[in-house]
Backbone as XML, in Angstrom:
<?xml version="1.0"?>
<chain id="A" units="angstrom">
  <residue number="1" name="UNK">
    <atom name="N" x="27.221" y="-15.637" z="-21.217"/>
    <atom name="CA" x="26.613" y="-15.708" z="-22.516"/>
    <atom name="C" x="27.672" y="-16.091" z="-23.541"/>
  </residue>
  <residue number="2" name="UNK">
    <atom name="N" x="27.033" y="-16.997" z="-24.410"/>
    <atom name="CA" x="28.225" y="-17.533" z="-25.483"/>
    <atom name="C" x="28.778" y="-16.263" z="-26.732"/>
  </residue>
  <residue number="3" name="UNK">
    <atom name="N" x="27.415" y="-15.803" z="-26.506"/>
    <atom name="CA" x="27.519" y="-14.789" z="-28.568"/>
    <atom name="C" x="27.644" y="-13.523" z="-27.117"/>
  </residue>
  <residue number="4" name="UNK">
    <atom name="N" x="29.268" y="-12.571" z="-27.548"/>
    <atom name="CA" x="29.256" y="-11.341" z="-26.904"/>
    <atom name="C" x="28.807" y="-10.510" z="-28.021"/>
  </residue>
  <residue number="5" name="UNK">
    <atom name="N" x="28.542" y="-10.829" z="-29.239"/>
    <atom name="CA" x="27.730" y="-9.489" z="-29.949"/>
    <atom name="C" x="26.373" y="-9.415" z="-29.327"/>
  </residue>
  <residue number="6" name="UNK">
    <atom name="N" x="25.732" y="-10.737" z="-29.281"/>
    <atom name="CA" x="24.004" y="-10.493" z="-28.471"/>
    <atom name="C" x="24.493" y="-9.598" z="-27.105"/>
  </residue>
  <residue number="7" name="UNK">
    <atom name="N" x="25.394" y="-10.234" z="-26.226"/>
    <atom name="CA" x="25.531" y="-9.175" z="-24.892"/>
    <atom name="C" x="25.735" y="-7.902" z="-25.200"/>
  </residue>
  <residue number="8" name="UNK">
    <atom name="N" x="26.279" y="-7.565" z="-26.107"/>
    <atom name="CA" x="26.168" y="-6.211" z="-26.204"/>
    <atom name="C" x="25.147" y="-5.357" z="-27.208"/>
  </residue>
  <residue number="9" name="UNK">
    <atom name="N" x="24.290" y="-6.332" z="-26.997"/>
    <atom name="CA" x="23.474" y="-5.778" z="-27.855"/>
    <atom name="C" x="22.287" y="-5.275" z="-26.948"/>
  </residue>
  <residue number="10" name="UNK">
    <atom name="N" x="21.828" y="-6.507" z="-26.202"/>
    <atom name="CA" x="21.056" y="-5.972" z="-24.955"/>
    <atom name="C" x="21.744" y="-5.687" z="-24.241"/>
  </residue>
  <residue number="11" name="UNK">
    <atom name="N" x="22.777" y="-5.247" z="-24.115"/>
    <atom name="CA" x="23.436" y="-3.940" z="-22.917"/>
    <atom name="C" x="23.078" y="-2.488" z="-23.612"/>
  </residue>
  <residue number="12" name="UNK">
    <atom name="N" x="22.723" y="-2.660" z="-24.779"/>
    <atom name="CA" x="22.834" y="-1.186" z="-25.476"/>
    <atom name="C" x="21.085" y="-1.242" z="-25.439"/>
  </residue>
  <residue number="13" name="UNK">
    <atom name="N" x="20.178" y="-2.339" z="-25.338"/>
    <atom name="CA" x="18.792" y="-2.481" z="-25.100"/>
    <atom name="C" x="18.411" y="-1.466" z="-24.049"/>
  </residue>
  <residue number="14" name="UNK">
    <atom name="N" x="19.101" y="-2.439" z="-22.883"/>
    <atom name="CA" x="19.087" y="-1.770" z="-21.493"/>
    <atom name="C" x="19.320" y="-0.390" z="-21.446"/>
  </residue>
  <residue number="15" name="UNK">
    <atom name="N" x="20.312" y="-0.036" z="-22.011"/>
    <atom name="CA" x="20.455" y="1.597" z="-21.393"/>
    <atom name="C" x="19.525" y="2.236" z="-22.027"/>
  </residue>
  <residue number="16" name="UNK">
    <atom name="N" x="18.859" y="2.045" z="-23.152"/>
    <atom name="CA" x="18.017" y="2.630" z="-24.347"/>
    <atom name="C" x="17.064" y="2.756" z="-23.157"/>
  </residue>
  <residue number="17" name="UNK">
    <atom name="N" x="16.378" y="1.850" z="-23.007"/>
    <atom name="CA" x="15.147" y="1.593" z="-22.176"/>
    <atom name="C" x="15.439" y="2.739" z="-20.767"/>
  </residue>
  <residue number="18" name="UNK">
    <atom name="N" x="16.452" y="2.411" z="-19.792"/>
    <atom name="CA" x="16.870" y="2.947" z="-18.804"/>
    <atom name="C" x="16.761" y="4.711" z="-19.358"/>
  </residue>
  <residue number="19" name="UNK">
    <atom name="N" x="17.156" y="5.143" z="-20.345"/>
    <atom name="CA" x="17.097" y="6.359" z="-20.755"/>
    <atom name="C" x="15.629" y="6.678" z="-21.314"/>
  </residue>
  <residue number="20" name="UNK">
    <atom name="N" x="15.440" y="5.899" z="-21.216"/>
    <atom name="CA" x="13.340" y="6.594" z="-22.092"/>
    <atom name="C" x="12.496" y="6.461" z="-20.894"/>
  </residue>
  <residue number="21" name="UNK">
    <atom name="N" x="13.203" y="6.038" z="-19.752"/>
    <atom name="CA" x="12.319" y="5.809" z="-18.701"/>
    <atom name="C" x="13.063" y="7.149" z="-17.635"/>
  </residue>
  <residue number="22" name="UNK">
    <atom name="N" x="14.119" y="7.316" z="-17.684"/>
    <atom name="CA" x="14.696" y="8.694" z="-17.227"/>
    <atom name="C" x="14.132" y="9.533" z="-17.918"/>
  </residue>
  <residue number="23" name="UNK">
    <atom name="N" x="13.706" y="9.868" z="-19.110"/>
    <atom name="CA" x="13.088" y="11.068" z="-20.280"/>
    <atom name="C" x="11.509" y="10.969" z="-19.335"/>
  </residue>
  <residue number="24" name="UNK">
    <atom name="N" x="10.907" y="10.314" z="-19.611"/>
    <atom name="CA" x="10.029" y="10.106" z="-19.370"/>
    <atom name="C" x="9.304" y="10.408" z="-17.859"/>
  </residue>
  <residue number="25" name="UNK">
    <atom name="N" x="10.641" y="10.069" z="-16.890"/>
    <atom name="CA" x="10.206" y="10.664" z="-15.603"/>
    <atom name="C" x="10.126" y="12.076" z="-15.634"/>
  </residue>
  <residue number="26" name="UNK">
    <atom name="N" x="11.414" y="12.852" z="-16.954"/>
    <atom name="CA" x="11.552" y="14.096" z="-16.657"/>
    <atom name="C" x="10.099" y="15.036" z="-17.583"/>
  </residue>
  <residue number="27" name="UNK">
    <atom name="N" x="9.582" y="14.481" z="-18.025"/>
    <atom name="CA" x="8.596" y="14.498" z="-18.750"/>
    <atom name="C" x="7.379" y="15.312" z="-18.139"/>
  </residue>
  <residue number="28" name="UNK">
    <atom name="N" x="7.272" y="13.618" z="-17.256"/>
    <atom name="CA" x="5.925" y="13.954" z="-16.581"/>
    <atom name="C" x="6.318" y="14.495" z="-14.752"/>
  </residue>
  <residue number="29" name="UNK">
    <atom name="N" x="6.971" y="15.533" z="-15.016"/>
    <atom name="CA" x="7.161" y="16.282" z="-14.088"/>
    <atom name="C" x="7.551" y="15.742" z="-12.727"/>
  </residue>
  <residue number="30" name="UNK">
    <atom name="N" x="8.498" y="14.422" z="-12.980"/>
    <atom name="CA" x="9.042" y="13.398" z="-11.347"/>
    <atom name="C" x="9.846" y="14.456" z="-10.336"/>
  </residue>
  <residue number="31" name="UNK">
    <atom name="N" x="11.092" y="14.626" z="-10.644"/>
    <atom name="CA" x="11.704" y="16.486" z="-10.427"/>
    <atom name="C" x="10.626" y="16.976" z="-9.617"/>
  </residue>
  <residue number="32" name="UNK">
    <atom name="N" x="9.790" y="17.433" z="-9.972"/>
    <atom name="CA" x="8.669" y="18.310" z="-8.981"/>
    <atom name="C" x="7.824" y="17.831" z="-7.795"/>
  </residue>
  <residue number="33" name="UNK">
    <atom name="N" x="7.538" y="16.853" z="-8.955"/>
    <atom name="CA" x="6.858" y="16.137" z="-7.802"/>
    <atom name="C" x="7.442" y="15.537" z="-6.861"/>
  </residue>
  <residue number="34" name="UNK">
    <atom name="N" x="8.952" y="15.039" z="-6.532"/>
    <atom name="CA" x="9.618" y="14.593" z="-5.527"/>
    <atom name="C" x="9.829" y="15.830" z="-4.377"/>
  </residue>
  <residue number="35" name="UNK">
    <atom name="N" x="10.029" y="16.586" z="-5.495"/>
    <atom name="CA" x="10.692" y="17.872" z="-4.256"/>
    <atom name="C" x="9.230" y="17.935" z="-3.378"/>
  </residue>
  <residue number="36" name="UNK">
    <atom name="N" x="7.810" y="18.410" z="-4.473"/>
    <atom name="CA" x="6.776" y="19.060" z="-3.711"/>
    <atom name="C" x="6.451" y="17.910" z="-2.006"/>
  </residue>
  <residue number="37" name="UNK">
    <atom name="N" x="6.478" y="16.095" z="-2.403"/>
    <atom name="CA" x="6.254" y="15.508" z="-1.460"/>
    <atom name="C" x="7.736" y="15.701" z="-0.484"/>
  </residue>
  <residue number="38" name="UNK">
    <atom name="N" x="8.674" y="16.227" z="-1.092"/>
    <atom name="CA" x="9.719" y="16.265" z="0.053"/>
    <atom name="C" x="9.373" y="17.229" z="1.036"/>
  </residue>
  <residue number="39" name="UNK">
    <atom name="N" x="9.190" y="18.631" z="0.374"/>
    <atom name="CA" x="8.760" y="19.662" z="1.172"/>
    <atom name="C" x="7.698" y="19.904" z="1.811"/>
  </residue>
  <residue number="40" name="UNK">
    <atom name="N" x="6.470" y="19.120" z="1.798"/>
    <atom name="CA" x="5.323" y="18.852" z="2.374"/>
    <atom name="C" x="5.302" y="18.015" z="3.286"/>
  </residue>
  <residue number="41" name="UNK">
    <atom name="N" x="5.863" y="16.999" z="3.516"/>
    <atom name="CA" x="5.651" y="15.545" z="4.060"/>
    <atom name="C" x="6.414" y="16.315" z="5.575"/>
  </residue>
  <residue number="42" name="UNK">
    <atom name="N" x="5.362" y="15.596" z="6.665"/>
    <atom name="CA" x="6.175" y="15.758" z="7.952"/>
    <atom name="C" x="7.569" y="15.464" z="8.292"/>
  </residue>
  <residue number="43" name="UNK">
    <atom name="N" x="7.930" y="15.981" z="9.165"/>
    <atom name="CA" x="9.500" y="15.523" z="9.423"/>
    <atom name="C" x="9.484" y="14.486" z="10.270"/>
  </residue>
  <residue number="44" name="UNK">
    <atom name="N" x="8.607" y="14.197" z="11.299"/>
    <atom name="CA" x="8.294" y="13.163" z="11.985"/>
    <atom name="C" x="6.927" y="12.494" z="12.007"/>
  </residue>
  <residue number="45" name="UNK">
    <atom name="N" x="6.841" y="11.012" z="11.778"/>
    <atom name="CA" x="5.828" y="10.202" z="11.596"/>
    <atom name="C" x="5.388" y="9.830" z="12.983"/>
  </residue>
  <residue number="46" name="UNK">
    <atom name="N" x="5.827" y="9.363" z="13.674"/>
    <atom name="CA" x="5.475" y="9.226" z="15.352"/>
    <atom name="C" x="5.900" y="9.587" z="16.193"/>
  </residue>
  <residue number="47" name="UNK">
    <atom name="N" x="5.335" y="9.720" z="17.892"/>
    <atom name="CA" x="6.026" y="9.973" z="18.850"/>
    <atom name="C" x="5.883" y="8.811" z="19.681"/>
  </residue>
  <residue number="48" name="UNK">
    <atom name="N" x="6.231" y="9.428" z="21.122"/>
    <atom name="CA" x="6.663" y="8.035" z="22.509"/>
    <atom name="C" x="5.229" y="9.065" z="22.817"/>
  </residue>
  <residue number="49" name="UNK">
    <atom name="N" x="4.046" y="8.575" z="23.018"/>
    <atom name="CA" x="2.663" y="9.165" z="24.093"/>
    <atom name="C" x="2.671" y="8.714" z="25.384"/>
  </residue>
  <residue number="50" name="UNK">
    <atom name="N" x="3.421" y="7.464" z="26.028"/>
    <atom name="CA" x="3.039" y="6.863" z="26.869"/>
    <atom name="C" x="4.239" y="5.791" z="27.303"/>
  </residue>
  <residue number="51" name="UNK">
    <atom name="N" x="4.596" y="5.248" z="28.255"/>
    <atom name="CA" x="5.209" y="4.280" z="28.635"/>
    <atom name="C" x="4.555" y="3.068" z="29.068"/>
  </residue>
  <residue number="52" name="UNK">
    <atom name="N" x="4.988" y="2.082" z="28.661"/>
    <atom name="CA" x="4.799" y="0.671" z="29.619"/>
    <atom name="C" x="5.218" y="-0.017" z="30.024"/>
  </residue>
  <residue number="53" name="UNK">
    <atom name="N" x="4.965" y="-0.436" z="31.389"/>
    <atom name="CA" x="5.762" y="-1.792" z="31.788"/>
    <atom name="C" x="5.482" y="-2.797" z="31.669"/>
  </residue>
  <residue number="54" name="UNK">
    <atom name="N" x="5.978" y="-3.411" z="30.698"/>
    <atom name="CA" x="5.602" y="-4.639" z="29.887"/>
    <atom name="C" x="6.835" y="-5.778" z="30.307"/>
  </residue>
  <residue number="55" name="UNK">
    <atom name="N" x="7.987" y="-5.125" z="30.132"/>
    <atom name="CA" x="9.444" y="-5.748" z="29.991"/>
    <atom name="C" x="9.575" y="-6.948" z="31.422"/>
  </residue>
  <residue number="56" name="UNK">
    <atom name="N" x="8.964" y="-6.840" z="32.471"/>
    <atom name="CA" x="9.810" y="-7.417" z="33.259"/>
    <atom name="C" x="10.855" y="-6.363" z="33.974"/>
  </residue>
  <residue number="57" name="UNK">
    <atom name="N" x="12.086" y="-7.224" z="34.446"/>
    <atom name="CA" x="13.074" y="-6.323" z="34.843"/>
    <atom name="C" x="13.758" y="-5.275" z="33.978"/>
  </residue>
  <residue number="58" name="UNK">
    <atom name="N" x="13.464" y="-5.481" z="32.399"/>
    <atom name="CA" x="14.044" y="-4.319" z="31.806"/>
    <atom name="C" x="13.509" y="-2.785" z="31.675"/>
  </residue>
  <residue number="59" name="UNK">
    <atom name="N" x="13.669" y="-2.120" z="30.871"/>
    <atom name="CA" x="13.587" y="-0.696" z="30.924"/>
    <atom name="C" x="12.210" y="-0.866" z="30.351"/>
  </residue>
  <residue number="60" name="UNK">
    <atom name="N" x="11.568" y="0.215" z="30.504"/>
    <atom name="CA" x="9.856" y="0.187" z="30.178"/>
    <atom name="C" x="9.805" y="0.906" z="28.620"/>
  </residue>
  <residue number="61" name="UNK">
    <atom name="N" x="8.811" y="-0.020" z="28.164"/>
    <atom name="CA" x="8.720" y="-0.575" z="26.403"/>
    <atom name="C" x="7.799" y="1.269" z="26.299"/>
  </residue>
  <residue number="62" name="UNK">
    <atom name="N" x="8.225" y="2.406" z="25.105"/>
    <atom name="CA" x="7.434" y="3.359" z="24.847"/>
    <atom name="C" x="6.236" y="2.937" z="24.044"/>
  </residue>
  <residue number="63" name="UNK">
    <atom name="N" x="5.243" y="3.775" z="24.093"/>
    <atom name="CA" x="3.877" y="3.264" z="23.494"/>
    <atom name="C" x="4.194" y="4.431" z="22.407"/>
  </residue>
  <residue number="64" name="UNK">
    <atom name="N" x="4.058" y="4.212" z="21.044"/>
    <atom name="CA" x="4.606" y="5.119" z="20.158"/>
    <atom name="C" x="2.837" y="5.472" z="18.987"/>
  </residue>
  <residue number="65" name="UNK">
    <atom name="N" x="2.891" y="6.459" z="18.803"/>
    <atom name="CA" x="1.261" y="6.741" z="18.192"/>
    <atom name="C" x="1.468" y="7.583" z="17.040"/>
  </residue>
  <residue number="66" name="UNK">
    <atom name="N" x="0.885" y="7.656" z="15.945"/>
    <atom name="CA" x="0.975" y="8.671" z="14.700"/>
    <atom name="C" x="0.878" y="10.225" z="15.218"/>
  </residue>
  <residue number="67" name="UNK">
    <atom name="N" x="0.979" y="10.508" z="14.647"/>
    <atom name="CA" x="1.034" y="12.521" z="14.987"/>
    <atom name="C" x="0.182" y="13.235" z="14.968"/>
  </residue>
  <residue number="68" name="UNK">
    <atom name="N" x="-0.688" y="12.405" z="13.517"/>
    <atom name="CA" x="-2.417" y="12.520" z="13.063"/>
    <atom name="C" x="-2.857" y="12.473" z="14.421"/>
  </residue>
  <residue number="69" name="UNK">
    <atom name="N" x="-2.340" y="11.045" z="15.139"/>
    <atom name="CA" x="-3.632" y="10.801" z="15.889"/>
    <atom name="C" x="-3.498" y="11.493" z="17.278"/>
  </residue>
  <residue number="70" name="UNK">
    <atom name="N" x="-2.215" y="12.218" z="17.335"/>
    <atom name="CA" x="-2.153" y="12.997" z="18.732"/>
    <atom name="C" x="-2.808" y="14.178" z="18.425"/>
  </residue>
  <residue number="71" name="UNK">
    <atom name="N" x="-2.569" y="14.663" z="17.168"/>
    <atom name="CA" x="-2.967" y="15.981" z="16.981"/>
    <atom name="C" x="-4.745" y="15.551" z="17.069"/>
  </residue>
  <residue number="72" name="UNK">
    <atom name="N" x="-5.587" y="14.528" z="16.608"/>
    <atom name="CA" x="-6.836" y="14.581" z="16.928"/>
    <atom name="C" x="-7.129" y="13.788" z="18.290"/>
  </residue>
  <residue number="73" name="UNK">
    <atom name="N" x="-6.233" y="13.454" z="19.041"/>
    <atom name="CA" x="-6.453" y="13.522" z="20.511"/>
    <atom name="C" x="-6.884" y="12.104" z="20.583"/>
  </residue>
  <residue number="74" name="UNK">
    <atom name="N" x="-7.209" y="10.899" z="19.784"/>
    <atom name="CA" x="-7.258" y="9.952" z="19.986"/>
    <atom name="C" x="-6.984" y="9.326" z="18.385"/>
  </residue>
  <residue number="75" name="UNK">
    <atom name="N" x="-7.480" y="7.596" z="18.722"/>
    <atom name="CA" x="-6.891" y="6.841" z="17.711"/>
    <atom name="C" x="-8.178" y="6.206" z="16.573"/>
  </residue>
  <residue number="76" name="UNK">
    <atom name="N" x="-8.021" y="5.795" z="15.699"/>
    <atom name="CA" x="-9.295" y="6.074" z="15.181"/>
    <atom name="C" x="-10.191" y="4.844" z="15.542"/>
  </residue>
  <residue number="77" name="UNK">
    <atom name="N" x="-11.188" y="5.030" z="15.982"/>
    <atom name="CA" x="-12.111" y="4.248" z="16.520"/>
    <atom name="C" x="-13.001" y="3.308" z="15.599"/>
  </residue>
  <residue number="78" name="UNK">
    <atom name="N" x="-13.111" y="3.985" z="14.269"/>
    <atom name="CA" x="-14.225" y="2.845" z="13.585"/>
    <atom name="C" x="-13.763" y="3.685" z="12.205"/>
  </residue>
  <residue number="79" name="UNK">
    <atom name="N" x="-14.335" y="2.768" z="11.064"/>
    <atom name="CA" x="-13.713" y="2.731" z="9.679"/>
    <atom name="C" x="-14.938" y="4.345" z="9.382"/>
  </residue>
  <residue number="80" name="UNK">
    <atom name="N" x="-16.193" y="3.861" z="9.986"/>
    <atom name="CA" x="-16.771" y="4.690" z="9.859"/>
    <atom name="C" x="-17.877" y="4.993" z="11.199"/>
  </residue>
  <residue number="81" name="UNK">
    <atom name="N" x="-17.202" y="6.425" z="11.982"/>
    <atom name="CA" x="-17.225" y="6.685" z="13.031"/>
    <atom name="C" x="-19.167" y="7.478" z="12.712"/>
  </residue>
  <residue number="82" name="UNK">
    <atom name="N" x="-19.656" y="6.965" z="13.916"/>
    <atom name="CA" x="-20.987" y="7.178" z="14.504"/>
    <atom name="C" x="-22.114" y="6.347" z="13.791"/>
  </residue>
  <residue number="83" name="UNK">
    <atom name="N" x="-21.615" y="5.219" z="12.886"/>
    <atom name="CA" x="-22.457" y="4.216" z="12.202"/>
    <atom name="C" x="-22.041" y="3.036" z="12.940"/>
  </residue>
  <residue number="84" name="UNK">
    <atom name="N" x="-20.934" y="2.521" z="12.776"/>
    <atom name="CA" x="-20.515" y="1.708" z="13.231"/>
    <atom name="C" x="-19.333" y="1.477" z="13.778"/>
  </residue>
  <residue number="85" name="UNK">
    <atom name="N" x="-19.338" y="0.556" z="15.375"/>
    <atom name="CA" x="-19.116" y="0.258" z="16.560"/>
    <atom name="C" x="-18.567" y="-0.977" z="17.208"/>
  </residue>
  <residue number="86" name="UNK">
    <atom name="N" x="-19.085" y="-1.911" z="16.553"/>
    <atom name="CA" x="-18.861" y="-3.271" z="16.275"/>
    <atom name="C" x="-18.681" y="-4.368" z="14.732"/>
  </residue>
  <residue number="87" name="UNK">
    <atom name="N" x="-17.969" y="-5.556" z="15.136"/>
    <atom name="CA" x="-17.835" y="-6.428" z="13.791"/>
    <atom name="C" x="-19.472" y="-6.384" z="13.627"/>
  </residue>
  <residue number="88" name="UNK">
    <atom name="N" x="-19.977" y="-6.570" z="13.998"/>
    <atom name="CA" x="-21.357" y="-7.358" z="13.515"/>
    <atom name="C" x="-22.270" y="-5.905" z="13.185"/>
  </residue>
  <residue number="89" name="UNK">
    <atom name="N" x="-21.905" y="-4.686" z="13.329"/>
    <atom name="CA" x="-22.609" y="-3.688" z="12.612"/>
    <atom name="C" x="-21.685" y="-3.233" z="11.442"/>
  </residue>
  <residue number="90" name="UNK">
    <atom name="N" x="-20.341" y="-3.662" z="11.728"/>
    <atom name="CA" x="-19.951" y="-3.723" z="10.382"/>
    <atom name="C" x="-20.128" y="-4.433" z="8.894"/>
  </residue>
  <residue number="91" name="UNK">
    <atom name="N" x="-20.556" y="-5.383" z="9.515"/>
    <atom name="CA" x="-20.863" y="-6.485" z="8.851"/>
    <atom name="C" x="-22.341" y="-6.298" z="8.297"/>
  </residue>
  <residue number="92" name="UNK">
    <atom name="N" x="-23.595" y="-5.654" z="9.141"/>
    <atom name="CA" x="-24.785" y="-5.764" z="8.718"/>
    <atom name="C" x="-24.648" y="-4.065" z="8.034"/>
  </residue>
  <residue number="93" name="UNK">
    <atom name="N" x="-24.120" y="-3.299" z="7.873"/>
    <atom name="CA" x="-23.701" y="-2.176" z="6.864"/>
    <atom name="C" x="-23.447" y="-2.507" z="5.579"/>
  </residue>
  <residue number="94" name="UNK">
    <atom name="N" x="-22.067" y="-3.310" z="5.261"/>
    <atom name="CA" x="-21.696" y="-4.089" z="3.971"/>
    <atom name="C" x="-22.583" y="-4.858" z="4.016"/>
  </residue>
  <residue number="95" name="UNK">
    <atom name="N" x="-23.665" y="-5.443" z="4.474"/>
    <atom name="CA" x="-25.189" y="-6.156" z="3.848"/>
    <atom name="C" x="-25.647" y="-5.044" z="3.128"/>
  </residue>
  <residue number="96" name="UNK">
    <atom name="N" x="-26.436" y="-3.910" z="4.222"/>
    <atom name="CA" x="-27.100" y="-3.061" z="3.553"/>
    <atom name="C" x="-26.659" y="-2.601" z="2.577"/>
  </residue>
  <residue number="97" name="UNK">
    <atom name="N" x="-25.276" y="-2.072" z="2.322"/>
    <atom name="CA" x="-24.588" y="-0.851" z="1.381"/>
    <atom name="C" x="-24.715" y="-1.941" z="0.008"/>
  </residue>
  <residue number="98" name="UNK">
    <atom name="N" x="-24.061" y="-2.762" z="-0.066"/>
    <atom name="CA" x="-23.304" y="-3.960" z="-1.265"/>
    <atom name="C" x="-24.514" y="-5.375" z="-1.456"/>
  </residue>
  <residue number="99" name="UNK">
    <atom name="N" x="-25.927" y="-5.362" z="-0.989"/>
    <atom name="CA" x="-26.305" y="-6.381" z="-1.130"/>
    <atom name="C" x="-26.981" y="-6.578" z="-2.494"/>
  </residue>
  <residue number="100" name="UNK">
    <atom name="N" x="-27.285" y="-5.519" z="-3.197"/>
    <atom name="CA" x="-27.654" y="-5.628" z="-4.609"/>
    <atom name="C" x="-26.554" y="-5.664" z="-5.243"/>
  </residue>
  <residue number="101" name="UNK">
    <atom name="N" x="-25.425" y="-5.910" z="-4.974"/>
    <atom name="CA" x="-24.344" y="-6.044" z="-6.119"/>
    <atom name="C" x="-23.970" y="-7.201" z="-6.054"/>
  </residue>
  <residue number="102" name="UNK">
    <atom name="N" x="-23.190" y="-8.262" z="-7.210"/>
    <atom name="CA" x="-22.740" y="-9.667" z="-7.636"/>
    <atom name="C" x="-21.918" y="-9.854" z="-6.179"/>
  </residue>
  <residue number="103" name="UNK">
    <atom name="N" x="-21.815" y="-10.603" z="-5.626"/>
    <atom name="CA" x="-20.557" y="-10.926" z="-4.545"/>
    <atom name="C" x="-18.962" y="-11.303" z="-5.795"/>
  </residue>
  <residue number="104" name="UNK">
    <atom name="N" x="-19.354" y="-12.825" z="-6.848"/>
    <atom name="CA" x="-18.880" y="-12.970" z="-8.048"/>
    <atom name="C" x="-19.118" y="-13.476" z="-8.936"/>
  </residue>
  <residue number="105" name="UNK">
    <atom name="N" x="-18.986" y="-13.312" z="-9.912"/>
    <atom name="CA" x="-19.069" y="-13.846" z="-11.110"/>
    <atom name="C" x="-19.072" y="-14.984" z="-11.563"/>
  </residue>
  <residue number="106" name="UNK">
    <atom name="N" x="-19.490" y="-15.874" z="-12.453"/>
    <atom name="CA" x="-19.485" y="-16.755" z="-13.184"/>
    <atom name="C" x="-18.500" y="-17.212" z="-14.517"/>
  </residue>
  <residue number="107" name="UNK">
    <atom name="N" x="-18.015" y="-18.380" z="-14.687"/>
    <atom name="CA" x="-17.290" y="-18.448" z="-16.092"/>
    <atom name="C" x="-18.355" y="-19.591" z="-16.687"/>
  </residue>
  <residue number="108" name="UNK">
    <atom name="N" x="-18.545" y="-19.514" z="-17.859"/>
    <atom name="CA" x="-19.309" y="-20.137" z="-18.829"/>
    <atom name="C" x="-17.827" y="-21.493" z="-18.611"/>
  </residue>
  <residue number="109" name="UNK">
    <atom name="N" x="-18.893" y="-22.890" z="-18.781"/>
    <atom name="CA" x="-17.926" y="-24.006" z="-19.346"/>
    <atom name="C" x="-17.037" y="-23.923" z="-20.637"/>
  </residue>
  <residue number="110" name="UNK">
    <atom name="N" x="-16.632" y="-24.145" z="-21.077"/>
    <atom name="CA" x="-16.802" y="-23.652" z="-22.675"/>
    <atom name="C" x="-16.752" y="-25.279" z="-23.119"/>
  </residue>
  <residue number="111" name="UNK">
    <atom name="N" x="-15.912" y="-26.528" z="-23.039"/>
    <atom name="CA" x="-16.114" y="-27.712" z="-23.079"/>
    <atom name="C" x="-15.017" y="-28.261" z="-21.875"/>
  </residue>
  <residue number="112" name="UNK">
    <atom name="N" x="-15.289" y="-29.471" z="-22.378"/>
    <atom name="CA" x="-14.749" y="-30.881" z="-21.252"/>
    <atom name="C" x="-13.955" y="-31.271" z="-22.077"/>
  </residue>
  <residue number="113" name="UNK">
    <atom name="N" x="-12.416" y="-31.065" z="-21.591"/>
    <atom name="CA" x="-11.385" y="-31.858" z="-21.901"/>
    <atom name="C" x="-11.005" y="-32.796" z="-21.451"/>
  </residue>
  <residue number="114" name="UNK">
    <atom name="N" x="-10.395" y="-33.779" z="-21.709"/>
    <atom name="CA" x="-9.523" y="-34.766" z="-21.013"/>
    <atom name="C" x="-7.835" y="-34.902" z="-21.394"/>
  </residue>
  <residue number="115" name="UNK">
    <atom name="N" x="-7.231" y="-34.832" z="-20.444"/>
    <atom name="CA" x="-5.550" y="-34.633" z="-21.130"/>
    <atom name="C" x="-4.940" y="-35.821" z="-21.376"/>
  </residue>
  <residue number="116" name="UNK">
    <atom name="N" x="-4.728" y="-36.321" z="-22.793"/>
    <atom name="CA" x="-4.114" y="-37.376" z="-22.705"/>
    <atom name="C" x="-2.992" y="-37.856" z="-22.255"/>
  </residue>
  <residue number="117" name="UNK">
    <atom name="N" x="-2.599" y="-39.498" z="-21.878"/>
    <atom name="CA" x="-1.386" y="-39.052" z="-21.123"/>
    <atom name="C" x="-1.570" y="-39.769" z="-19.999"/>
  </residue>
</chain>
């Protein structure tokens, strides 16, 4: 930058900002809320359920699964389980559920330009 009074002017911008956004986390309770998802959140996201031999001559590839889904004994089967089973009952659901609503919208013309040039 040519003018070092402007650089230091938005350097003193920046930290302003950087500090109202630190206030502001401490504000709306960030502090707490980090710890509460620290201390809640599992310690492990997946395990090895299974092995496969996939590799060829190398060592056999682990089949790795969420924790959710061991703890409910399988993986989830449908977006929405005992309705639908297949694409095409998925598909005739979002008919039934969403067919009175706009798919989208319209924009009015407003006029016809031409760009000169």
């Amino acid at each position: 930058m040519e003018n070092p009074l402007l650089a230091v002017a938005l350097h003193v911008a920046a930290l302003l900002l950087v500090l109202l956004d630190f206030l502001a986390w401490i504000v709306m309770l960030g502090p707490l809320t980090m710890l509460w998802k620290y201390l809640t959140s599992p310690s492990v996201w997946s395990r090895i359920v299974d092995v496969a031999e996939i590799n060829g001559d190398l060592d056999p590839s682990g089949i790795w699964r969420s924790t959710d889904a061991i703890a409910k004994g399988a993986l989830c089967k449908s977006p929405f389980p005992g309705e639908v089973t297949t694409v095409y009952q998925l598909l005739e659901r979002a008919w039934r559920v969403y067919a009175s609503r706009k798919a989208q919208g319209i924009r009015p013309l407003l006029r016809w330009q031409t760009d000169e040039g």
